[in-house]
C-alpha positions in Angstrom: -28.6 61.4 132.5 -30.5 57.7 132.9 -28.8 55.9 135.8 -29.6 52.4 135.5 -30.5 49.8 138.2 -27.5 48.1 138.8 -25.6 51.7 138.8 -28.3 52.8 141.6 -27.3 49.5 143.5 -23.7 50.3 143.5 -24.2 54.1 144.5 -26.2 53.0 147.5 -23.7 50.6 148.6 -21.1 53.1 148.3 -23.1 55.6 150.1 -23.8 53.0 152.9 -20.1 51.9 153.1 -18.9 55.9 153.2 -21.0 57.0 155.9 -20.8 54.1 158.3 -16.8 54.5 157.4 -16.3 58.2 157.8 -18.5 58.6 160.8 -21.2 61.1 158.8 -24.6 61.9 160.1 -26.9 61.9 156.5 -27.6 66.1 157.6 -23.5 67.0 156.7 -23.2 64.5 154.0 -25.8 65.5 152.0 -24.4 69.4 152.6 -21.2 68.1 151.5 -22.8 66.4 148.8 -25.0 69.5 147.4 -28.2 67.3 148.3 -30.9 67.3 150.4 -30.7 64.8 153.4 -33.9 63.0 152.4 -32.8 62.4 148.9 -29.8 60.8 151.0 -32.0 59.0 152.8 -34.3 57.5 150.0 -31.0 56.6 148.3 -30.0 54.3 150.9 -33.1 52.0 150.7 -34.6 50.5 147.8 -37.3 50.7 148.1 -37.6 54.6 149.0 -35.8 54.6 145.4 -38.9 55.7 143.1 -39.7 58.8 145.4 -36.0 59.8 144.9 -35.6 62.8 142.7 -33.3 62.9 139.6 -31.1 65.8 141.2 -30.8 63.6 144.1 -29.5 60.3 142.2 -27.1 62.8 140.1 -25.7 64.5 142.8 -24.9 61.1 144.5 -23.8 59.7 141.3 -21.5 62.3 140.9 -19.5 61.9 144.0 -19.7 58.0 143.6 -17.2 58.5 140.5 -14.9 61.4 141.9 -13.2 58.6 144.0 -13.4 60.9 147.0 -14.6 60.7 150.4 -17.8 62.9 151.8 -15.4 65.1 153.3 -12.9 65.8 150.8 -15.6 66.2 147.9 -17.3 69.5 149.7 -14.0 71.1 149.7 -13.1 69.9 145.7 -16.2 71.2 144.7 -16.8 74.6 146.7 -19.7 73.4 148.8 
């Protein structure tokens, strides 16, 4: 899977916006998320973008379109 720019820019943004709005340290998110915390953290800035792994950006991208929050997407998805 290719995710283009304008897709990463809209997955960060949604990250951003879901953990400032659930109250989620980047450690339980990214165990909710099936990621690691860095790839979390390299997501959230641009510029940390190219060191960001691919299973990092899919795992995010994944959630991003389930239309859940953090919380709810661990339990939907046995994680």
């Amino acid at each position: 899977m290719n995710i283009t720019e304008s897709q990463k820019h809209a997955i960060s943004e949604k990250l951003n916006r879901a953990i400032e709005a659930e109250h989620i340290m980047l450690t339980e998110a990214a165990r909710n998320l099936g990621t690691s915390s860095n790839y979390l953290s390299m997501i959230r800035y641009p510029k940390q973008w190219p060191r960001c792994a691919k299973s990092g950006w899919e795992a995010v991208y994944q959630w991003a379109n389930s239309g859940q929050k953090i919380r709810e997407y661990s339990t939907a998805h046995g994680r």
